[in-house]
C-alpha positions as CSV (number, residue, x, y, z in Angstrom):
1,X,0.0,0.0,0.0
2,X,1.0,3.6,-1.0
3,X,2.8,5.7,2.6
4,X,-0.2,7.6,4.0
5,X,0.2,11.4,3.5
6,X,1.0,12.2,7.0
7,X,3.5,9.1,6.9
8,X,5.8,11.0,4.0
9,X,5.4,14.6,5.8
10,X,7.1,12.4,9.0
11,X,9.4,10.9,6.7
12,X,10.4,14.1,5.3
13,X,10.8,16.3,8.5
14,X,12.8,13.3,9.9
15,X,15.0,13.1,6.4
16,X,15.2,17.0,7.0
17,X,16.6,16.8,10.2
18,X,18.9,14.0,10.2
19,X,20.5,16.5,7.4
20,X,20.8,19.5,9.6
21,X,22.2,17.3,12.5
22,X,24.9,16.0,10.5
23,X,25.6,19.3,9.0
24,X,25.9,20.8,12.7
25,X,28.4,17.6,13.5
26,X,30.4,18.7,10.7
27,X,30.6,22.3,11.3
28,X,31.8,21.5,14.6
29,X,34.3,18.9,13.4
30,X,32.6,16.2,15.2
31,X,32.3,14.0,12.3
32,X,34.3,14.0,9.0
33,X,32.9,14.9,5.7
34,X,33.4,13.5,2.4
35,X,36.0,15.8,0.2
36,X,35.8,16.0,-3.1
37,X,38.8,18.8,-4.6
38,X,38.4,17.7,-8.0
39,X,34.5,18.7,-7.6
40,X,35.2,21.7,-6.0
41,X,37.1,23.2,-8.6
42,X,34.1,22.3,-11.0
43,X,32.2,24.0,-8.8
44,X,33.9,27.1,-8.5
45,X,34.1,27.4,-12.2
46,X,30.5,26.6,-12.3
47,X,30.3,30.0,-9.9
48,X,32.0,32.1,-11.8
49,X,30.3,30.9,-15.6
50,X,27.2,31.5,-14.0
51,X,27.8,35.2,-12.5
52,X,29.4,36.3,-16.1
53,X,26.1,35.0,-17.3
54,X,24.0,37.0,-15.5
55,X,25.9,39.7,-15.7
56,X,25.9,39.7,-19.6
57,X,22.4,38.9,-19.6
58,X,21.5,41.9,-17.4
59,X,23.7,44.9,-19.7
60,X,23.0,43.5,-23.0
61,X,19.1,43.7,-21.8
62,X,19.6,47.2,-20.7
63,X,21.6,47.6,-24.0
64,X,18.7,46.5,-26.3
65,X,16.5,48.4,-23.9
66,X,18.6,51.6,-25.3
67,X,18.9,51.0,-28.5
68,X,14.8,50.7,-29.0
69,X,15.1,54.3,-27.0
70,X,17.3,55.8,-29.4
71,X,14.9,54.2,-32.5
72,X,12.0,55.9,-31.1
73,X,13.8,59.2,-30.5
74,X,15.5,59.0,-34.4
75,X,11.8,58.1,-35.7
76,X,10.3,61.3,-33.6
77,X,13.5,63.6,-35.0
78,X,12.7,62.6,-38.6
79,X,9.0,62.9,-37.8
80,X,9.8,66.2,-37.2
81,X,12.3,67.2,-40.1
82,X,10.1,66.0,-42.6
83,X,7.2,68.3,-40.9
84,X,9.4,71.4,-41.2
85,X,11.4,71.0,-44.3
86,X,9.1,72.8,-46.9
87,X,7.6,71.0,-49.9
88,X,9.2,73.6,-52.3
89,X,12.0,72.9,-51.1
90,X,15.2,70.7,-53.1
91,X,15.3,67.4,-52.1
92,X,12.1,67.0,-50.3
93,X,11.0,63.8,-51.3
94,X,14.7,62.4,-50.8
95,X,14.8,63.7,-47.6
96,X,11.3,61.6,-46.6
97,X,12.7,58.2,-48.7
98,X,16.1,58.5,-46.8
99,X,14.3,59.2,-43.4
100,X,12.7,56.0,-44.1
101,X,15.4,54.2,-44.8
102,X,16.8,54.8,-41.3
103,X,13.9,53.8,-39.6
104,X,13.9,50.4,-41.9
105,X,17.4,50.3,-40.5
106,X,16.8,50.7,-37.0
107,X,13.9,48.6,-37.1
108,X,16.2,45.6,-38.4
109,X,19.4,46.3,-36.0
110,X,16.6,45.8,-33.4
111,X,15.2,42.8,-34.9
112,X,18.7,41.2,-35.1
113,X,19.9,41.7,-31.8
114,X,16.9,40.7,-30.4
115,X,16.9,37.4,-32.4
116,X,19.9,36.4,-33.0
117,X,21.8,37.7,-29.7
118,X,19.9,37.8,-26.8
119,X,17.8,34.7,-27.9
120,X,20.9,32.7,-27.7
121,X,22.2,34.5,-24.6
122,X,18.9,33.7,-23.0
123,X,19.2,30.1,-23.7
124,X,22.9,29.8,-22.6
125,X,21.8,31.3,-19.1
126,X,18.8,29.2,-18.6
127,X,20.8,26.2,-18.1
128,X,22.7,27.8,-14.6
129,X,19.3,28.0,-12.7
130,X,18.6,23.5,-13.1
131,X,22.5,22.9,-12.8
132,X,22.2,24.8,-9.8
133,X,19.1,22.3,-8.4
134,X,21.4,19.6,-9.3
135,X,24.5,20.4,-7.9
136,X,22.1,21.1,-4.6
137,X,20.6,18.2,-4.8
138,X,24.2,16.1,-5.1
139,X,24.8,18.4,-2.0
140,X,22.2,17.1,0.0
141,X,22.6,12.9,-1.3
142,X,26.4,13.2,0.5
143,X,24.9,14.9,3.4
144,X,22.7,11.7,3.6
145,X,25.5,9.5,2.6
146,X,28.0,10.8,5.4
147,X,25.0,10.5,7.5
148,X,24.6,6.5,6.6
149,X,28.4,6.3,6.8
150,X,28.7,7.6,10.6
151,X,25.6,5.8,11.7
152,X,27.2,2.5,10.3
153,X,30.7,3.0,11.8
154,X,28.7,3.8,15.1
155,X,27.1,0.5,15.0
156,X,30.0,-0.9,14.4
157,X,32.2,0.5,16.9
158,X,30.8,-1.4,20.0
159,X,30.6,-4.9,19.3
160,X,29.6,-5.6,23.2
161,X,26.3,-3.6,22.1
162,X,26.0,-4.6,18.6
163,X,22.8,-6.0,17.1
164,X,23.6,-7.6,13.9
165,X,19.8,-6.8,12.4
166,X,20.6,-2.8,12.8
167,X,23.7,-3.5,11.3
168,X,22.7,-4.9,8.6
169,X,20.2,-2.3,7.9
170,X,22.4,0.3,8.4
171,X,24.8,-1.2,5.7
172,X,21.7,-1.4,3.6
173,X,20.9,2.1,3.7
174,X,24.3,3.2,3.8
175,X,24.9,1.3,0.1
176,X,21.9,2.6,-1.3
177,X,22.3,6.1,-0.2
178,X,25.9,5.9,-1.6
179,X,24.7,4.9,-5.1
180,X,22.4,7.7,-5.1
181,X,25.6,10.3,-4.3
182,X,27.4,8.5,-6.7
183,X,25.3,8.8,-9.6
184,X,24.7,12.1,-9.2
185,X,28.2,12.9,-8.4
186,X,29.1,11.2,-11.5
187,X,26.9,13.2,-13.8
188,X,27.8,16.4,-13.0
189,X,31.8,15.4,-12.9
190,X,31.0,15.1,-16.4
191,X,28.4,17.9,-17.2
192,X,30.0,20.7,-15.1
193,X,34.0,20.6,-17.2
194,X,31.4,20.6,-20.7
195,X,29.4,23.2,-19.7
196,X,32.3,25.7,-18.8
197,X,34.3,24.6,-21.8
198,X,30.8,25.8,-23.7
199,X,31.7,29.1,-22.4
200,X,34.2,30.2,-25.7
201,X,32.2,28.9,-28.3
202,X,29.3,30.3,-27.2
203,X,30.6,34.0,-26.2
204,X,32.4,34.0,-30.1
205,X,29.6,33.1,-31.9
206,X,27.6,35.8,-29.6
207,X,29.8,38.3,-30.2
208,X,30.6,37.8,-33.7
209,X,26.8,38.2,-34.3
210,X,26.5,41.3,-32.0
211,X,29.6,43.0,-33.6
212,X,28.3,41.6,-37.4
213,X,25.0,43.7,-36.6
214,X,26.7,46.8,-35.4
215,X,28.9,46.7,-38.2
216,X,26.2,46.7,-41.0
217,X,24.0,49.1,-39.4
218,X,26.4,51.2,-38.9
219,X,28.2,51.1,-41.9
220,X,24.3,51.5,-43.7
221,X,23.4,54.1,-41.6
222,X,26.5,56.2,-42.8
223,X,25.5,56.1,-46.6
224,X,21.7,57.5,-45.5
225,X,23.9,60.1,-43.6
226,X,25.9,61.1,-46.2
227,X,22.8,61.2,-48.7
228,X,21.2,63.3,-45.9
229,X,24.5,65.7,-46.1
230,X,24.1,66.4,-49.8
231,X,20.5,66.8,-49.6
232,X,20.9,69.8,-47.4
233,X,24.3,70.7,-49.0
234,X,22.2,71.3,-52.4
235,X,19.1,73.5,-50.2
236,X,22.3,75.9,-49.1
237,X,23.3,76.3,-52.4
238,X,19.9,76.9,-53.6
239,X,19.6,79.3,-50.4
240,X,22.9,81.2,-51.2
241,X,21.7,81.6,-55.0
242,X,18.4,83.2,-54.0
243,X,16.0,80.7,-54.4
244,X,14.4,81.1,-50.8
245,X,14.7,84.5,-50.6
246,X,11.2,86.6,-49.4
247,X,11.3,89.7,-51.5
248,X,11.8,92.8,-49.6
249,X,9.4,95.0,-51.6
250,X,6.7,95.0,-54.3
251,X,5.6,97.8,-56.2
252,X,3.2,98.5,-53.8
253,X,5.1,98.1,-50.8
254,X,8.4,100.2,-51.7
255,X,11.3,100.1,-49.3
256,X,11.5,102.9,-47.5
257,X,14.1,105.8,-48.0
258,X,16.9,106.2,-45.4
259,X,17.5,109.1,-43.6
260,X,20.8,109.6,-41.8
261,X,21.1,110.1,-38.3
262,X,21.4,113.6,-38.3
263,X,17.9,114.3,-40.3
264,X,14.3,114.0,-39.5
265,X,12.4,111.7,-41.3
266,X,10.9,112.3,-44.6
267,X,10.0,110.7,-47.9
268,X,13.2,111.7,-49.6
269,X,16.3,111.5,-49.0
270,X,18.7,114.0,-47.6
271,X,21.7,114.4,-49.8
272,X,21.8,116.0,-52.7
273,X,23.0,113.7,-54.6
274,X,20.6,110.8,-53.3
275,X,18.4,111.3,-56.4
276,X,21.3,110.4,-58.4
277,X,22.8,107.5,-56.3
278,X,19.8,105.3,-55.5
279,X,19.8,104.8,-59.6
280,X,23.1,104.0,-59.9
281,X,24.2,106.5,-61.6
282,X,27.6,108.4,-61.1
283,X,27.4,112.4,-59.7
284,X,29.3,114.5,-61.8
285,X,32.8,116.2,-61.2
286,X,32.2,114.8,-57.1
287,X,33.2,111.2,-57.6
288,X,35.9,109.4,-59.5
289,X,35.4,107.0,-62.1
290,X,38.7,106.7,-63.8
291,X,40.7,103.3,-63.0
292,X,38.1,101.2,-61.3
293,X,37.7,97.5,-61.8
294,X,34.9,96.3,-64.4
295,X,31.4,96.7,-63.0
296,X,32.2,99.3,-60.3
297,X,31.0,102.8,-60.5
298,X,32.0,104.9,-58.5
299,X,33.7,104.3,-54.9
300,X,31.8,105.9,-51.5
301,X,32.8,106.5,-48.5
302,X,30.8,105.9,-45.0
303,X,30.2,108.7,-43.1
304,X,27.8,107.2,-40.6
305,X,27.8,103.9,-39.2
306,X,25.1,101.7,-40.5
307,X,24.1,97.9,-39.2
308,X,21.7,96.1,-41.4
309,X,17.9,95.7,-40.7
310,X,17.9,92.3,-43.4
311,X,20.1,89.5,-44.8
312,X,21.0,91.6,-47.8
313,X,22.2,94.7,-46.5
314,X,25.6,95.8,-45.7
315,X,26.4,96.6,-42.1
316,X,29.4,99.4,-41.8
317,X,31.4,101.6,-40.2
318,X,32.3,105.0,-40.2
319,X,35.1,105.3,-42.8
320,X,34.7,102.3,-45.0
321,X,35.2,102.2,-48.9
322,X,32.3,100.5,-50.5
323,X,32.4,100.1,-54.5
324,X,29.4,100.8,-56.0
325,X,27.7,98.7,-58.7
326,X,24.0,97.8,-60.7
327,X,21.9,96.0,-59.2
328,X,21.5,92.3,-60.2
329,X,17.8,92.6,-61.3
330,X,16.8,96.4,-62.2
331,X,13.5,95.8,-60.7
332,X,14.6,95.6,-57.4
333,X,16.0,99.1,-57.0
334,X,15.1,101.1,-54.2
335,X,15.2,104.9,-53.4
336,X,17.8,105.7,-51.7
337,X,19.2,102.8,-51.6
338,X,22.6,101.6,-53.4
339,X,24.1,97.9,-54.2
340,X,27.9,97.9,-53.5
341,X,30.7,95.8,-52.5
342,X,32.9,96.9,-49.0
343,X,36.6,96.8,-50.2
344,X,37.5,95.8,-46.8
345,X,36.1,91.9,-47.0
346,X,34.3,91.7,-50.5
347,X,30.8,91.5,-48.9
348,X,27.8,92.1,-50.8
349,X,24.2,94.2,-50.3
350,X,22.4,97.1,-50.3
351,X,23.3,100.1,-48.0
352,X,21.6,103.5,-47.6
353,X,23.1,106.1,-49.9
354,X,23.2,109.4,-47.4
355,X,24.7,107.2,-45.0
356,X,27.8,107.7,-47.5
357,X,29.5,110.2,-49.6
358,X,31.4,110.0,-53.2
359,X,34.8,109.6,-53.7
């Protein structure tokens, strides 16, 4: 008949104790205890596979937990790029295929790590946590086994006292609990040295695939980058050229004529010659026109100092030569208003004319 459910509770609690009794015993160096050095260094090795494990477990989680931050915040940057970069202007579309392309990127350096690195990693550490029960349990069949051991020699030892039925059963137990160690003691004598020797293979092919992955996204992600760079390298062009530029005026809206800082202001402006100047064309015997390079003028002189109010103004200061030339389209002539080039660093705009005299 099967034990009775309270009968294998007994059993237990008394299997239980006998353990931590002979444990005590040992502790104290009342009884001996089975050595094993060769199992011990297993062990140890075991230890430290097992802590590496978890370790690289732990950071490369974290690390996948990064890089699916850093997709979401590329994929919320290009969101917003491709919000604020105009329709009209060059290399729209290329901008939204190439944005794509790096989230297809990111998506499959994700995908790959995940897969084919910490899949793996996951099933190398899984097999710690039952080696672990084992190795436990091989702990706790010698404690049993030493136990049977002393309780025999104790039987043994007084032969006045001896009752040959105990003996025997003693010996019984003491066999059976010794093939049980054995077995057990066996195994892992055998799976603990393959297991740590699994260690290389495993961490090259794990790392070969993790550096494989960071390689080719990396190396992708450059060519989008550099596709990116000439996409906006061809908008400052465009930008330098003119093509984005708001027009200042419309025949409706003229600019407005300067006055210098010494005069009130009014509708016209205050040098005599300003009627002259804002066309382009020289003053009489008051400036010099011989010897200037092609396309210049006349040369003028600042007698105020001026900062510009827009992007294609000239900003000066008192005392600067500034050669003056025609405007690039006619139609955008101002009153009062001159295109000319400052000697001093070739820059290019428009600058009020009775801010400066001929020379």
């Amino acid at each position: 008949m099967a034990e009775s459910k309270g009968a294998l509770i007994a059993k237990t609690v008394q299997k239980h104790a006998g353990r931590a009794k002979e444990k005590f015993l040992q502790n104290l160096g009342k009884v001996d205890r089975t050595a094993d050095d060769i199992f011990d260094e297993h062990l140890q090795n075991f230890t430290r596979q097992q802590n590496a494990a978890n370790r690289l477990q732990k950071e490369f989680n974290n690390y996948i937990r990064c890089i699916r931050a850093c997709h979401a915040a590329s994929k919320s940057l290009f969101d917003s790029l491709n919000e604020i970069y105009e329709s009209n202007w060059s290399g729209h579309e290329l901008l939204y295929v190439q944005a794509q392309n790096v989230e297809m990127l990111w998506h499959d350096f994700g995908h790959k790590l995940a897969d084919q690195v910490l899949v793996p990693l996951n099933s190398y550490q899984s097999q710690f946590p039952e080696m672990r029960k084992k190795i436990e349990k091989r702990g706790r069949k010698l404690v049993d086994f030493d136990s049977q051991r002393h309780n025999f020699q104790s039987l043994q030892s007084n032969p006045k006292k001896r009752d040959d039925i105990k003996v025997a059963k003693s010996k019984e137990m003491l066999e059976e609990a010794k093939r049980t160690y054995e077995v057990l003691n066996s195994e892992l004598h055998d799976e603990l040295p393959a297991l740590y020797d699994s260690r290389v293979l495993f961490l090259v092919t794990n790392l070969q695939t993790l550096f494989s992955a960071e390689q080719v996204f990396h190396a992708e992600t450059s060519k989008v980058y550099s596709e990116l760079e000439a996409i906006v390298d061809k908008l400052a062009t465009d930008c330098q050229r003119g093509a984005y530029t708001v027009k200042k005026s419309s025949p409706t809206s003229p600019k407005k004529s300067p006055t210098s800082p010494n005069s009130t202001m009014n509708s016209t402006p205050s040098s005599p010659l300003a009627g002259q100047l804002y066309l382009n064309i020289p003053p009489a015997p008051s400036a010099t026109t011989d010897n200037l390079p092609p396309g210049v003028l006349y040369r003028v002189k600042a007698t105020y100092k001026y900062t510009r109010e827009d992007v294609d103004e000239l900003s000066f200061e008192v005392g600067e030569i500034i050669r003056v030339v025609e405007y690039d389209d006619l139609e955008e002539q101002e009153e009062g208003w001159l295109m000319g080039i400052k000697e001093s660093n070739g820059e290019k705009g428009m600058f009020p004319a009775n801010f400066t005299r001929p020379i």
